[in-house]
TORFI-791170 format. One line per 2 residues: their letters; for each residue x, y, z of N, C-alpha, C. Coordinates in Angstrom, 3 decimals, m for minus. Layout:
% TORFI-791170
A	X/Y/Z/X/Y/Z/X/Y/Z | ...;
***
This chain:
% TORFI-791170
XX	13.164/6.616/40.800/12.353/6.174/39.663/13.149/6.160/38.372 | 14.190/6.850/38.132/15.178/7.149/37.533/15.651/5.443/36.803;
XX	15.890/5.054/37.692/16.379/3.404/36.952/15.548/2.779/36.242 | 14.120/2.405/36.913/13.005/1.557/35.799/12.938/2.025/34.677;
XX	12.803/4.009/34.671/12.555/4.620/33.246/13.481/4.197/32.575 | 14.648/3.704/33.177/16.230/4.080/32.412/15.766/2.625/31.108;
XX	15.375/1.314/32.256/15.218/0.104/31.490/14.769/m0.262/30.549 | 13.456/0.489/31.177/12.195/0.629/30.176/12.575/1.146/29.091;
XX	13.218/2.028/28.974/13.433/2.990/27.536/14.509/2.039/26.796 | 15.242/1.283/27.383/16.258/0.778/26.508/15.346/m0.934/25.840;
XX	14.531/m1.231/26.307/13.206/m1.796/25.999/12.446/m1.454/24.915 | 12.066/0.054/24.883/11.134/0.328/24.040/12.245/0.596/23.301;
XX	13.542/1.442/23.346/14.116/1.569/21.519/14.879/0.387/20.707 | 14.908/m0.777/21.795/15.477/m1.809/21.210/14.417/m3.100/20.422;
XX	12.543/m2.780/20.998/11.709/m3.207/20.140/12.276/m2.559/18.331 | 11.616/m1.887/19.005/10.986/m1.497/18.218/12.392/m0.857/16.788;
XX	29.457/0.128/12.584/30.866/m0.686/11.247/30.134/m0.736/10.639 | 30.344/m0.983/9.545/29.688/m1.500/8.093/30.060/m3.139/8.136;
XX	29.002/m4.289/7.782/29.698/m5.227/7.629/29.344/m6.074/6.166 | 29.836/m6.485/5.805/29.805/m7.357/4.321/29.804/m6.189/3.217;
XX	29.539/m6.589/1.667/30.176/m6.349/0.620/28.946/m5.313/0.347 | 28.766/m3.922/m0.330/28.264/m3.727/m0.917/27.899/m3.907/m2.526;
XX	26.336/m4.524/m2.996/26.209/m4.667/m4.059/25.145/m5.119/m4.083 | 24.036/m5.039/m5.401/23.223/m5.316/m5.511/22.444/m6.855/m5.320;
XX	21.019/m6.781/m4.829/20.821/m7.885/m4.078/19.550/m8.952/m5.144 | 19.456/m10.132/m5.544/18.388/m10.930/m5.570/17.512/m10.681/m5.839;
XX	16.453/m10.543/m6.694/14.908/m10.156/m6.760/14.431/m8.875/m6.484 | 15.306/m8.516/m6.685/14.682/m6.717/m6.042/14.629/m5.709/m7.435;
XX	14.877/m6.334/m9.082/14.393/m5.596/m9.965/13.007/m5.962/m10.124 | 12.922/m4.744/m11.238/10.969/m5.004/m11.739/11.349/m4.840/m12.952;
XX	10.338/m5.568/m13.542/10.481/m5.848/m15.115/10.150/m4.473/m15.917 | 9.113/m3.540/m15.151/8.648/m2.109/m15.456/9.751/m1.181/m15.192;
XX	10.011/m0.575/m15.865/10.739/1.027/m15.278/9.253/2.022/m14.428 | 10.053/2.686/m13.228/8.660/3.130/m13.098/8.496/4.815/m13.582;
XX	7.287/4.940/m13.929/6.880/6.219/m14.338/6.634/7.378/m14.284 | 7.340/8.649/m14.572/7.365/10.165/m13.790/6.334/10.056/m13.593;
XX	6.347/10.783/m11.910/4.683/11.456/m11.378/5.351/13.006/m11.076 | 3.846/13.448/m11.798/3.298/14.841/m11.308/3.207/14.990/m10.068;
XX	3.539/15.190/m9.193/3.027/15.492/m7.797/3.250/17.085/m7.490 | 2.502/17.620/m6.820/2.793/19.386/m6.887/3.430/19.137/m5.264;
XX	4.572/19.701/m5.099/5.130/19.937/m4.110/4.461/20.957/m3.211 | 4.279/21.176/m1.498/3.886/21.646/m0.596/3.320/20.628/0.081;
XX	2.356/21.240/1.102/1.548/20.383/2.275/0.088/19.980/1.370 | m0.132/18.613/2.180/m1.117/18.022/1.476/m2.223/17.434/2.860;
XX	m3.266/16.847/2.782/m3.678/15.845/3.663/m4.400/14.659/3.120 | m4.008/13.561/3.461/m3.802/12.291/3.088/m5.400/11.376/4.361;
XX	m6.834/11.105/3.576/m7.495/10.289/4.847/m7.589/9.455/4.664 | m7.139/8.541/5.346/m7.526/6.822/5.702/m8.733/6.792/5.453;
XX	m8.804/5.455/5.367/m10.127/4.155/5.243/m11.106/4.573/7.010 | m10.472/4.746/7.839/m11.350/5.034/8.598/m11.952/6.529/9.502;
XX	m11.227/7.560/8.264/m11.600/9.034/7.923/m10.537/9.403/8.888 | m9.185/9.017/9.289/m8.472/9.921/10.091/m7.327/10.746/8.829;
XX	m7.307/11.890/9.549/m6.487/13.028/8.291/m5.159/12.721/8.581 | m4.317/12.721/7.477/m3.190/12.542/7.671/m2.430/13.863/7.152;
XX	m1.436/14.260/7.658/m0.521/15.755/7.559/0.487/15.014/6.619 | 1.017/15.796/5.646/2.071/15.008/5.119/2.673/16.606/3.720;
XX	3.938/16.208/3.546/4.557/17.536/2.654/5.118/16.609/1.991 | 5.085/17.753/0.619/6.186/17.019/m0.689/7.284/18.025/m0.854;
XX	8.854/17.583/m1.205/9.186/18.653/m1.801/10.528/17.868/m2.539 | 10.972/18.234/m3.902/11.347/17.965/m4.955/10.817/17.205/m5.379;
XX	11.964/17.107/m6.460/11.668/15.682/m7.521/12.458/14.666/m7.722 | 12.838/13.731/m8.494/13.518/12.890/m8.841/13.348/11.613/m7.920;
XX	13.717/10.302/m8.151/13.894/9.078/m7.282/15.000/8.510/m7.377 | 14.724/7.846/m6.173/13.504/7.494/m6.103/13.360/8.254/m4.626;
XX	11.893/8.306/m4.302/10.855/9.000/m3.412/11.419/8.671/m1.836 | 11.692/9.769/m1.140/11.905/9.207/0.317/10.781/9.689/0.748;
XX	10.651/8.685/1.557/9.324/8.745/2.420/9.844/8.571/3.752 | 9.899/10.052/5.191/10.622/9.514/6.090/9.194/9.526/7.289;
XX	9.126/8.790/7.980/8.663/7.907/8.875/8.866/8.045/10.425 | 8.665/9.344/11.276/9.049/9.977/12.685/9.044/8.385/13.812;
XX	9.719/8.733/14.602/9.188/7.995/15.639/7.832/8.236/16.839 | 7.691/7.652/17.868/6.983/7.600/18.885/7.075/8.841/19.675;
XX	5.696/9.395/19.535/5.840/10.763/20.641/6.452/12.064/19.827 | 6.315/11.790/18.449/7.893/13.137/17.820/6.543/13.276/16.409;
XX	7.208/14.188/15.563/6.404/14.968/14.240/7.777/14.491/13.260 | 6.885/15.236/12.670/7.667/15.052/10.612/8.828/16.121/10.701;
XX	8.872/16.996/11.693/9.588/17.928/11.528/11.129/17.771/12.352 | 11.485/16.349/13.411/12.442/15.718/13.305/13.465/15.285/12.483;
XX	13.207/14.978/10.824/13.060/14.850/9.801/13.638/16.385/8.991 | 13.757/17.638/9.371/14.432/18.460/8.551/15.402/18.723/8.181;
XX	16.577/18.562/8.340/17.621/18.483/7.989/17.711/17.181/6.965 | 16.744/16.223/6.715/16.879/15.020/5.753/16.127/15.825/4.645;
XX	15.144/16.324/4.726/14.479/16.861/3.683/15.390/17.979/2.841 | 15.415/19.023/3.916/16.489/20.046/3.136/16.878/19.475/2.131;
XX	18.173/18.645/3.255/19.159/18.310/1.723/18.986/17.201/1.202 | 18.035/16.378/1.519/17.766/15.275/m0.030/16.606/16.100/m1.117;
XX	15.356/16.451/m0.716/15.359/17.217/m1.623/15.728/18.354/m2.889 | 16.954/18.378/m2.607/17.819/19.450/m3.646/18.143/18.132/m4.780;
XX	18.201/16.901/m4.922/18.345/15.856/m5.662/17.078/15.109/m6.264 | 16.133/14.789/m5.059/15.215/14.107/m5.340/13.504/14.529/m4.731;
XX	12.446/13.684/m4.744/11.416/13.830/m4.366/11.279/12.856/m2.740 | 11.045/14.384/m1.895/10.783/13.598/m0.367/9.479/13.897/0.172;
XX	8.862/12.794/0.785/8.231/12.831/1.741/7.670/12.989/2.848 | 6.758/13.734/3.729/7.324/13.606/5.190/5.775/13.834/5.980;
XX	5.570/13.110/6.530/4.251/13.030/7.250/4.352/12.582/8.397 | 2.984/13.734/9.373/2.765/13.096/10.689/2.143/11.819/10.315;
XX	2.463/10.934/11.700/1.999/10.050/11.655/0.275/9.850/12.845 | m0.630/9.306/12.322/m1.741/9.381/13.285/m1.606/9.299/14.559;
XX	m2.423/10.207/14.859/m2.116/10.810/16.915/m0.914/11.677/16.997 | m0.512/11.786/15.558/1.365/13.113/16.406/1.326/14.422/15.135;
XX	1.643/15.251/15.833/2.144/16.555/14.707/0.300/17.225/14.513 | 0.266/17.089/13.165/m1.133/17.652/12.974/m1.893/16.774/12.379;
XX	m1.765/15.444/12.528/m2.438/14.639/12.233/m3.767/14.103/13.071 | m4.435/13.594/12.629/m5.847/13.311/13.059/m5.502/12.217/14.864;
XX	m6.087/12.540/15.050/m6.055/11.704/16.939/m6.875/11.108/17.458 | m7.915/10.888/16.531/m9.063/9.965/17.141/m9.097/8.887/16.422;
XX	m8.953/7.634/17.346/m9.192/6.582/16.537/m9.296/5.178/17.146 | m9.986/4.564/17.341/m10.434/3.302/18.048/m9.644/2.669/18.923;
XX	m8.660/2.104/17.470/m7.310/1.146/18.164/m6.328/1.699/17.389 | m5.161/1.982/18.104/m3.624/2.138/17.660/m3.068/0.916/18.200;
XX	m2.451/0.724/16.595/m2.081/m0.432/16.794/m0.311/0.089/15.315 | 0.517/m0.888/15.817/1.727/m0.349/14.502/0.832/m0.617/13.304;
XX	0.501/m2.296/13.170/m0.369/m2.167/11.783/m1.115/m1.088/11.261 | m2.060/m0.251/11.874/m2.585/0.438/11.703/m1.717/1.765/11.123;
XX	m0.382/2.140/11.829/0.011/3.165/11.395/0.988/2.794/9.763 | 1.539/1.605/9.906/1.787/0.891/8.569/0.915/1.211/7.585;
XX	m0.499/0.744/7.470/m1.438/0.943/6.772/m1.424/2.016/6.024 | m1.463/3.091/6.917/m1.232/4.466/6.770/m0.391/5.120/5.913;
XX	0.609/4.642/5.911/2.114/4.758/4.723/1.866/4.039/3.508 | 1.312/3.139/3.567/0.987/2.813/2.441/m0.135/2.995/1.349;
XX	m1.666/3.325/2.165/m2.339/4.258/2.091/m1.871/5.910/1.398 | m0.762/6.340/1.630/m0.517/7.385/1.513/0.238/7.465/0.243;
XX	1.640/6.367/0.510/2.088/6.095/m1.142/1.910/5.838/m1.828 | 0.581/4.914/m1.631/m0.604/4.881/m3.419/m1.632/5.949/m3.916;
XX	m1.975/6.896/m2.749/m2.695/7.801/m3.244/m1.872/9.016/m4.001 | m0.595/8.919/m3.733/0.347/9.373/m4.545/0.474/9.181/m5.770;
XX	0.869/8.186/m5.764/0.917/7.515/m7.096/2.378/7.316/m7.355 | 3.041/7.108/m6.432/4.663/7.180/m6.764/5.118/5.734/m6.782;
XX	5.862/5.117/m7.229/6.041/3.947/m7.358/7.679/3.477/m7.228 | 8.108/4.545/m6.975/10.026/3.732/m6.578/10.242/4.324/m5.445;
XX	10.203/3.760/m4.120/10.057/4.518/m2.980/11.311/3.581/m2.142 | 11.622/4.617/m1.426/12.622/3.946/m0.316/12.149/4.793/1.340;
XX	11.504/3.898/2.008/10.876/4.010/3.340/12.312/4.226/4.397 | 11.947/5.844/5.485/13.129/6.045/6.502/11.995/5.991/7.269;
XX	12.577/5.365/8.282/11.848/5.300/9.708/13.111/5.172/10.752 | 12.356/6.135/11.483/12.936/6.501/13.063/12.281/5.668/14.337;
XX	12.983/4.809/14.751/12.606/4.030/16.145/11.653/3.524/15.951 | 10.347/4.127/16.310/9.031/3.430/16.227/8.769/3.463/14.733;
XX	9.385/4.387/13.478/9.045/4.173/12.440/9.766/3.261/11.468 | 10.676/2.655/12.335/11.463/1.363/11.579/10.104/0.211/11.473;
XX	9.269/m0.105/12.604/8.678/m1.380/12.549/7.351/m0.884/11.626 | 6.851/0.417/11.830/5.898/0.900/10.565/6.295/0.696/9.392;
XX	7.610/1.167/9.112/8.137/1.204/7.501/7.870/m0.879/6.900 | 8.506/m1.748/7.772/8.132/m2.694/7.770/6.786/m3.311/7.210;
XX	5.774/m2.465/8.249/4.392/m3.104/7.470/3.708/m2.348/6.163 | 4.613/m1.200/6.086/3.801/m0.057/4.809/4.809/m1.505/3.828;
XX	6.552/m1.458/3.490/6.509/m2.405/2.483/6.275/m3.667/2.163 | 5.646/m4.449/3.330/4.602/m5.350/3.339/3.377/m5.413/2.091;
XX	2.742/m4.150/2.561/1.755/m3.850/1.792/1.764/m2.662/0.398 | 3.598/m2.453/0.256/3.099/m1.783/m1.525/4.287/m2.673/m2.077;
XX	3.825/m4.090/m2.684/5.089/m4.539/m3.345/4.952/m4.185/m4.687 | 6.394/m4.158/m4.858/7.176/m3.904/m6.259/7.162/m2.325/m6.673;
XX	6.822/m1.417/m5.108/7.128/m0.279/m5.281/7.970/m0.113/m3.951 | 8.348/m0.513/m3.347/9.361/m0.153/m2.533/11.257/m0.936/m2.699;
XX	12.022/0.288/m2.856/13.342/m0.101/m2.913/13.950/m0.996/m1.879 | 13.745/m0.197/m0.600/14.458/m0.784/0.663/13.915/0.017/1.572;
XX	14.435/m0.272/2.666/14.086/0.102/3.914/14.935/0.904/4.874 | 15.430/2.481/4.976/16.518/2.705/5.970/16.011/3.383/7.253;
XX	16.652/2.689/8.260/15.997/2.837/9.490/17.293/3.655/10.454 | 16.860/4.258/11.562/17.397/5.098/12.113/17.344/4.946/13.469;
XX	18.386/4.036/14.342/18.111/3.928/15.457/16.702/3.012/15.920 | 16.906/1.918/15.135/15.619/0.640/15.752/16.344/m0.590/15.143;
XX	15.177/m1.705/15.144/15.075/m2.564/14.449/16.887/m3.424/15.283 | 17.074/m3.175/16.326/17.806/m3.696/17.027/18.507/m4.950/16.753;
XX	17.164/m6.016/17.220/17.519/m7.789/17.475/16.461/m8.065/17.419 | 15.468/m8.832/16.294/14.804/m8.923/15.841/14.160/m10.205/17.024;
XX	14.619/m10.901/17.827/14.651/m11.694/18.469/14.640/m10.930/20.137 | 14.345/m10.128/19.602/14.112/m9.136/21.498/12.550/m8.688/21.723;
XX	11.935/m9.689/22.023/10.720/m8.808/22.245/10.407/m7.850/23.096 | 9.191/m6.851/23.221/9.188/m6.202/24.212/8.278/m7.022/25.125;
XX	8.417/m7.303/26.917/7.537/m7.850/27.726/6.611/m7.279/27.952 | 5.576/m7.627/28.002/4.639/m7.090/28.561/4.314/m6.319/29.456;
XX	4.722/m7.134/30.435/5.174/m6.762/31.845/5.805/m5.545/32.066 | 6.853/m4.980/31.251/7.601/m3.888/31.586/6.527/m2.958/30.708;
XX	5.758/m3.043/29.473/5.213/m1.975/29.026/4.124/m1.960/29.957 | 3.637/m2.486/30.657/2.439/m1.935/31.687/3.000/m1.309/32.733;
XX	4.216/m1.619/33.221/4.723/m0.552/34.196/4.835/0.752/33.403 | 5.526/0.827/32.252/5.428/1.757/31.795/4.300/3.017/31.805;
XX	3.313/2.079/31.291/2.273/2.792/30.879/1.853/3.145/31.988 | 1.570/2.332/33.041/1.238/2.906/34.551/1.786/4.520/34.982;
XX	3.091/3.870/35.037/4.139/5.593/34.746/3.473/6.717/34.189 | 3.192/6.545/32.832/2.909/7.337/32.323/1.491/7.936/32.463;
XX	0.436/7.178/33.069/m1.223/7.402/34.103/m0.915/7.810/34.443 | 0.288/8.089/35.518/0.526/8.543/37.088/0.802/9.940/36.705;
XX	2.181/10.204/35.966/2.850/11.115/35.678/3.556/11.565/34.533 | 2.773/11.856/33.337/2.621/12.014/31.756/3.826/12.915/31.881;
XX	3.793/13.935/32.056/5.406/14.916/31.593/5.923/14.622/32.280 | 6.226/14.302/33.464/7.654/13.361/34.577/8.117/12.329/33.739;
XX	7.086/11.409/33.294/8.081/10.130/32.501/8.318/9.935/31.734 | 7.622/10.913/30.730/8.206/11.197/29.111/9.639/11.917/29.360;
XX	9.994/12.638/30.055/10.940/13.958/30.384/12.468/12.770/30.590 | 11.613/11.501/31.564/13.345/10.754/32.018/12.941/9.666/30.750;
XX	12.548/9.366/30.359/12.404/8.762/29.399/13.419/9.338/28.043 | 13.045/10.613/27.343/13.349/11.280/26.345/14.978/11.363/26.742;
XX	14.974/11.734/28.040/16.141/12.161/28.191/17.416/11.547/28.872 | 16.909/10.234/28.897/17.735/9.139/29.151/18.331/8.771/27.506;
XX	17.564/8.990/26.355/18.220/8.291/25.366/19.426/9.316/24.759 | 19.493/10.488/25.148/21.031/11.033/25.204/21.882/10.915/26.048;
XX	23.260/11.241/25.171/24.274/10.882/25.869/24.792/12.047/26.793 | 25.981/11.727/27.504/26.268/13.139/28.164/27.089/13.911/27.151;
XX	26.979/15.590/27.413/27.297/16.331/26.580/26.707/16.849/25.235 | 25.465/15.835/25.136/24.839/16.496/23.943/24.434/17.853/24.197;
XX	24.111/18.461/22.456/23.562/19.909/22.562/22.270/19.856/23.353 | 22.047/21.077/24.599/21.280/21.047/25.038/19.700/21.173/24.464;
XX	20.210/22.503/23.519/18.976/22.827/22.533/18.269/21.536/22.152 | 18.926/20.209/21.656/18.446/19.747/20.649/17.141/19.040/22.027;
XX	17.732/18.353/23.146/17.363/17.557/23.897/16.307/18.242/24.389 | 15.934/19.388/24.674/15.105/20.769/24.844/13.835/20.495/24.086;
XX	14.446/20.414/22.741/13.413/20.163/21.467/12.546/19.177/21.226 | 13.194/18.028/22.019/12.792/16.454/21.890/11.764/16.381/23.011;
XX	12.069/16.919/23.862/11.228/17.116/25.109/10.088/17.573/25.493 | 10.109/19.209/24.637/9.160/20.005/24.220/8.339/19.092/23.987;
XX	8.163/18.703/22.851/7.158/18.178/21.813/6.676/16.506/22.542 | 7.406/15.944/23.170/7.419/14.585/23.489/6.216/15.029/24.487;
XX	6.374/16.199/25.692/5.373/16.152/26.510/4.277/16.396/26.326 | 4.385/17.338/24.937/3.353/17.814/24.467/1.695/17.388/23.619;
XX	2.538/15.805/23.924/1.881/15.156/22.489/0.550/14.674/22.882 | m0.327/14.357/22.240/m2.051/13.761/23.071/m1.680/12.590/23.480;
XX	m2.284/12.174/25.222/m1.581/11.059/25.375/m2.301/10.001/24.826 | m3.601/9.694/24.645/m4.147/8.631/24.205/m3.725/7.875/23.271;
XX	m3.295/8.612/21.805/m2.894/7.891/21.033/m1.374/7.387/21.345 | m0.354/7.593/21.938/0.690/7.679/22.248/0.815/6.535/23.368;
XX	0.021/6.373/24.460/m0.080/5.377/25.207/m0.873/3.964/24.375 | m1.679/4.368/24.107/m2.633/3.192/23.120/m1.766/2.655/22.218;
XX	m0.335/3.097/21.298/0.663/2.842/20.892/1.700/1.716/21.970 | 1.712/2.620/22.722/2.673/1.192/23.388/2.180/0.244/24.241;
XX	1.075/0.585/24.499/0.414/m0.826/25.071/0.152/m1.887/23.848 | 0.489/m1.547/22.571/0.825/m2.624/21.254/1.693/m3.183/20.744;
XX	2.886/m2.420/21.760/4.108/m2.773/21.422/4.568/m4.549/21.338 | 4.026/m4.692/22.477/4.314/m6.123/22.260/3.729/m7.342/21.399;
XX	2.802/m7.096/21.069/2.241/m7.519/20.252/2.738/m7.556/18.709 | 4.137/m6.688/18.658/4.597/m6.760/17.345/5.219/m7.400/17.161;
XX	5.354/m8.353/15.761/6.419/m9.178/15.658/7.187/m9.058/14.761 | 8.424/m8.384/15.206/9.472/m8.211/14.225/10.392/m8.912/13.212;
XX	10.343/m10.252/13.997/10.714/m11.394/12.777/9.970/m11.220/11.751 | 8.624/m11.522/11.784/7.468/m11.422/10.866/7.674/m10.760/9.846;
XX	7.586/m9.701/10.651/7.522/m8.025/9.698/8.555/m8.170/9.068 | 9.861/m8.293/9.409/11.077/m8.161/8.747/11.245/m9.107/7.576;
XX	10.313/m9.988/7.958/10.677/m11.652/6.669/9.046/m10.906/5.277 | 8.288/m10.367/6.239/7.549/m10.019/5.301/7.732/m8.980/4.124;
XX	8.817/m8.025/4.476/9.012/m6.512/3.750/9.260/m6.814/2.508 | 10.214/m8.115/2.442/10.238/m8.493/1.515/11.680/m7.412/0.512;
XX	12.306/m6.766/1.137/13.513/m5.796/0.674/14.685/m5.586/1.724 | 15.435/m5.046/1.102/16.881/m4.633/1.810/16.347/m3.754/2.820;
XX	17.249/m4.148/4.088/17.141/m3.436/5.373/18.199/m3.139/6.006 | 17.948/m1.617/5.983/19.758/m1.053/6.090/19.541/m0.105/7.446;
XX	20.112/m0.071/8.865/19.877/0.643/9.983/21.516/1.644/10.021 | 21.285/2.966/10.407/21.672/3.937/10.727/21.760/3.754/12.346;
XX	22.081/2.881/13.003/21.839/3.186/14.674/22.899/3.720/15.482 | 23.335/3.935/16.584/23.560/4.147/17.443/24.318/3.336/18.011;
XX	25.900/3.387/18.377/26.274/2.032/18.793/26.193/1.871/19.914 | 26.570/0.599/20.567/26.148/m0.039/21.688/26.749/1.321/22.829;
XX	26.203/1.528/23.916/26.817/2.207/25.023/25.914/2.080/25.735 | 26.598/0.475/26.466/25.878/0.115/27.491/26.188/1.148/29.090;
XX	25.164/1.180/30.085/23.810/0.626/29.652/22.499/1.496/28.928 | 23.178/2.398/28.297/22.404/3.461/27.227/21.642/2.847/26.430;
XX	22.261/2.087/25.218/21.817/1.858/23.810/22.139/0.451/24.141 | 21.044/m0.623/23.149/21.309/m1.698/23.196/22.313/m2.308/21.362;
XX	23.162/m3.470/21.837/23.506/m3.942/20.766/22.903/m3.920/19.088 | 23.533/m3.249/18.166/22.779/m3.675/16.855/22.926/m5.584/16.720;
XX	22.146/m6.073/16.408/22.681/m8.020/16.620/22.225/m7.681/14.870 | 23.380/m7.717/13.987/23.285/m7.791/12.305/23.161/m9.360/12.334;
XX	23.944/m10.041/12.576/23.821/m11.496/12.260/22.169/m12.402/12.394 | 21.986/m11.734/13.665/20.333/m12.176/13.901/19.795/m11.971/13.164;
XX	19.496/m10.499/12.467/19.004/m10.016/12.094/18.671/m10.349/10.772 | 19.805/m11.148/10.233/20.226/m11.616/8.982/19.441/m13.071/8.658;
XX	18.911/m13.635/9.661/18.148/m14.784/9.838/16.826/m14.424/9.307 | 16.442/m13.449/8.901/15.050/m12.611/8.781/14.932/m12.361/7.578;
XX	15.836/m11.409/7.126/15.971/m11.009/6.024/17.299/m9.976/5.521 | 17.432/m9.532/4.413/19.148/m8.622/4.343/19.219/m7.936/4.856;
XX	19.529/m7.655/5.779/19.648/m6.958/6.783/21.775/m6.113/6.969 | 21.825/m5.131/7.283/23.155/m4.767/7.248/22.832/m3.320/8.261;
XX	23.899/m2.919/8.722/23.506/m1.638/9.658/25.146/m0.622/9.423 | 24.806/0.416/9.713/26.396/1.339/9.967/26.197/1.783/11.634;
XX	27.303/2.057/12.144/27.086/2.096/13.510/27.672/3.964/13.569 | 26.673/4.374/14.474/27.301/5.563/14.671/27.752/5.662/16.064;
XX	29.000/6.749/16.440/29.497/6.405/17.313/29.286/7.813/18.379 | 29.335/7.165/20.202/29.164/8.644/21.011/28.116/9.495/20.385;
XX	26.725/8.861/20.318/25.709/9.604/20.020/24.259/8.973/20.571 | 23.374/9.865/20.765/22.233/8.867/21.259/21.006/8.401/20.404;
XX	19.331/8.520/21.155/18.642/7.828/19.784/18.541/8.597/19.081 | 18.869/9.790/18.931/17.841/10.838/17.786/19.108/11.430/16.547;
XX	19.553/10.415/16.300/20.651/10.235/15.429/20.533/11.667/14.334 | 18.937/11.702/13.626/19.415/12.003/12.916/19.525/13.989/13.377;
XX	18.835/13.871/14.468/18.694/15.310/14.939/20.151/15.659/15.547 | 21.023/15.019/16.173/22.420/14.968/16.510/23.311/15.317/15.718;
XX	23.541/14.679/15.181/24.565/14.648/13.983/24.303/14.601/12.647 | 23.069/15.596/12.209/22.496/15.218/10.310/23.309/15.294/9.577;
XX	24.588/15.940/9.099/25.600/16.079/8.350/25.759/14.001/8.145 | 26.503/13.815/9.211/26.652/12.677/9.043/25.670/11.649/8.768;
XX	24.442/11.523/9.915/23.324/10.924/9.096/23.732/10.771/7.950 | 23.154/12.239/7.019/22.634/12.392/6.000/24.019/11.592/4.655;
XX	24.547/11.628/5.041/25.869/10.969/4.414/25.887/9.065/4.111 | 25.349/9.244/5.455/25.495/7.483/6.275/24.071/6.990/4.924;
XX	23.089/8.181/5.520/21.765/7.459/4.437/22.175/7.228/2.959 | 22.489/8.367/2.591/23.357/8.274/1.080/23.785/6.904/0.931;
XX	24.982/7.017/2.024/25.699/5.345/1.171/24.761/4.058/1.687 | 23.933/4.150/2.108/23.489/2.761/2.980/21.758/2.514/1.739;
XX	21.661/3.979/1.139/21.158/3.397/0.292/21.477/3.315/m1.348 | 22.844/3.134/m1.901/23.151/2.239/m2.403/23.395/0.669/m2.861;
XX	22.508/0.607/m1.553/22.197/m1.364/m1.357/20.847/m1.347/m1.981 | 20.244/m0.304/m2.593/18.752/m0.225/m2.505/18.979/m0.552/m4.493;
XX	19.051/m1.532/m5.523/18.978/m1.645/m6.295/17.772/m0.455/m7.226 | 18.690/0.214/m8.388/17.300/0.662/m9.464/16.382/m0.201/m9.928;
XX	14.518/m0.113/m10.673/14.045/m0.795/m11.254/14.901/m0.950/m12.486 | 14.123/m1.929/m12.926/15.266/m2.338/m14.545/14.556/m1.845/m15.464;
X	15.202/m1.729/m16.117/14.277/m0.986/m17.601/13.475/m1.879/m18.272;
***
């Protein structure tokens, strides 16, 4: 069974070098400078339009605002080593996303839009207005529809291991085997699943960690998630964000990880990626030193508002 999971997974993280000049891009000032917010740092909860609670923490100050964005099956707390140390500079973000961590789990339809919604929902009840959206795997194509829906408050977009080939859909076909899989045998196929997207030799601990929590998670919302997968359209989303889109991924190691395709990608919208090397999807839990470095410079493409 070992092989389908293997496919499947390189499926679902591919839905869902450095090359050219760094420098500021086209339309991406605002005529406003935007305006200190008060926000009191700690844990907060954030409810949607259709009363689900959202988990979410603040901590520092300054911008602009990271808002980081977990993937599929994982919590906000993937995400610590970004907070630590960007917070000692600036004001970060970090929230479960609906159905994961301690966030609310009941809810009709999961759908990405829906969890999009959600981020954006969340960054206006804030009130923060110079934001730069991180999303992990499944939270690359969320970050997508949250800056869809808050323009002229989002900088850019840095993503972490997704947002592949914008031109790769996921089949159908393979997410219903999937999901079948996962009817049959919920911690068996999360387990080769999770643990197909490392490489050999990673720290065991970390892969331990990913696992833990992956099996742990409610399956409804989590399956109801990828039976939507296909239904997303990443051209779309990507032409819609309407900002710079900068990926942190994973380089190719076939048949592990699929190709970053920048050029495709570039058909969409600005698109640029850094490649990290001999590492698997959970980039930033692997190697955060570096991550956290890679994010630094990759968001320097992310232009200030203008005064």
């Amino acid at each position: 069974m070992r092989a389908p999971i293997l496919v499947l997974t390189l499926a679902l993280a591919s839905c869902i070098s450095v090359t050219g000049d760094r420098g500021p891009f086209p339309g991406m000032g605002r005529e406003e400078k935007a305006k200190p917010v008060n926000i009191r740092p700690g844990p907060g909860t954030y409810t949607t339009a259709d009363g689900t609670p959202i988990a979410y923490e603040v901590r520092g100050t300054g911008e602009p605002t990271l808002v980081f964005i977990h993937c599929w099956a994982c919590d906000r707390s993937h995400w610590r080593y970004q907070l630590d140390e960007f917070a000692k500079t600036q004001r970060v973000v970090a929230m479960d996303l609906a159905g994961h961590g301690a966030s609310g789990k009941k809810r009709a339809n999961w759908t990405i839009e829906g969890l999009g919604e959600d981020v954006a929902g969340l960054v206006t009840s804030l009130g923060v207005r110079d934001v730069v959206l991180v999303g992990h795997s499944m939270g690359g194509p969320v970050a997508l529809i949250a800056a869809s829906k808050l323009p002229d408050k989002v900088r850019g977009i840095a993503c972490a291991d997704t947002l592949h080939n914008a031109e790769t859909p996921m089949p159908r076909e393979m997410v219903d085997q999937l999901v079948a899989s996962y009817e049959k045998d919920f911690p068996g196929t999360m387990t080769q699943l999770v643990q197909a997207m490392f490489p050999p030799g990673v720290d065991a601990a970390v892969m331990q960690e990913v696992t833990t929590k992956a099996t742990a998670v409610e399956r409804a919302p989590v399956i109801g998630l990828m039976r939507d997968f296909p239904n997303f359209d990443t051209k779309l989303a990507m032409q819609n964000s309407g900002v710079p889109i900068r990926c942190i991924n994973a380089s190719a190691r076939p048949p592990m990880a699929p190709e970053t395709a920048v050029e495709v990608n570039r058909r969409y919208a600005d698109f640029d990626a850094v490649l990290m090397e001999d590492i698997g999807h959970y980039v930033q839990l692997e190697r955060p030193q570096e991550f956290n470095e890679n994010l630094r410079f990759v968001m320097k493409d992310f232009p200030a508002p203008r005064d």
